[in-house]
N, C-alpha and C positions, 0 to 999 in steps of 0.2 A: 893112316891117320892124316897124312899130309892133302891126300884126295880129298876127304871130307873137309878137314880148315883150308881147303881151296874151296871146294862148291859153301862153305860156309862165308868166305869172306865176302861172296855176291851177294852176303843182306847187308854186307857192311854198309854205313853211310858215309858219303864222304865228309871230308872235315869242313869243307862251306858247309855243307847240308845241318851238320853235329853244332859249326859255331852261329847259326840260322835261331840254333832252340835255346841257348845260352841269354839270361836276362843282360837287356842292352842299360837296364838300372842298376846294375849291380856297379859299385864303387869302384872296383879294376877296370871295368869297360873299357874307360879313357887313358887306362895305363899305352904307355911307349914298349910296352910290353905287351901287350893286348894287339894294340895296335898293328904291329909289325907279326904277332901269330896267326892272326886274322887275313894279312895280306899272304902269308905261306899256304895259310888255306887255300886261299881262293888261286892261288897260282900252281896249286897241287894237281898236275895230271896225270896220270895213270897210262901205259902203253897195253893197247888191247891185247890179249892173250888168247887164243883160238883153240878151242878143245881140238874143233878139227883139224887144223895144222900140226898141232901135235899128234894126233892119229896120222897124218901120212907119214910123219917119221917114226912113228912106231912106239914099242913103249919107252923109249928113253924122250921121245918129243911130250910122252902123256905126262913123265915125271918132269920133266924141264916146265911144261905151262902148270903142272902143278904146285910148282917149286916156285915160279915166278908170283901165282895168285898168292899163295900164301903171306911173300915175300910183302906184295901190295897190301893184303891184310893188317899186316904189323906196321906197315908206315903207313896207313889209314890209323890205325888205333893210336901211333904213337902220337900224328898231329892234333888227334883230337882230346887226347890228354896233355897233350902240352898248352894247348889254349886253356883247356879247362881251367888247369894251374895258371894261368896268366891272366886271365877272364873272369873268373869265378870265384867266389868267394864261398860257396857252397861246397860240401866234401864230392869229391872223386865219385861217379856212381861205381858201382861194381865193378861192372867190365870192363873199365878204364882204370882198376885198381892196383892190376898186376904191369908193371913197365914193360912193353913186349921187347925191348932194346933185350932184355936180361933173361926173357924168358929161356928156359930151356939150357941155360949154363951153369956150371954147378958151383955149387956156394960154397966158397972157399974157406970165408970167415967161419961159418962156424963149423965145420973141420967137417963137410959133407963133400964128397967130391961123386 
């Protein structure tokens, strides 16, 4: 599973790209909130990840750079739904519905562990 949401997060867009599509008329635009998620975008970079470098070290380098893309994945989705919320006045689309901060930990409140 992690292999695949790593080779999936390479369609990811990054969050300049995500807050690029985002209407620059919408009434938050000009928030101080906007503002300043806009500038985390664009100052969000990403450390390459090397299928191949993890092949010479063998399968523990394959699950490390796959553990890493993954990792990029979710802090991709997460700045691009933090803008969204801050930019947008329009609802969450889909994929940016589930919080990935919270993904995958179990839900305490309502007595689900």
């Amino acid at each position: 599973m992690g292999v695949t949401a790593a080779i999936l997060a390479g369609c990811t867009s990054t969050p300049a790209e995500y807050g690029a599509t985002l209407s620059s008329q919408d009434p938050k635009w000009t928030s101080p909130q906007c503002v300043e998620a806009r500038r985390a975008a664009t100052d969000y970079k990403e450390k390459k990840l090397n299928w191949g470098a993890g092949m010479l070290i063998g399968p523990y380098g394959l699950a490390l750079v796959a553990a890493g893309k993954e990792h990029q994945a979710k802090q991709r989705k997460l700045l691009a739904r933090e803008m969204h919320m801050k930019c947008s006045s329009q609802p969450l689309p889909k994929d940016l519905q589930a919080d990935p901060s919270t993904a995958g930990k179990p839900n305490v409140r309502a007595g689900k562990v």
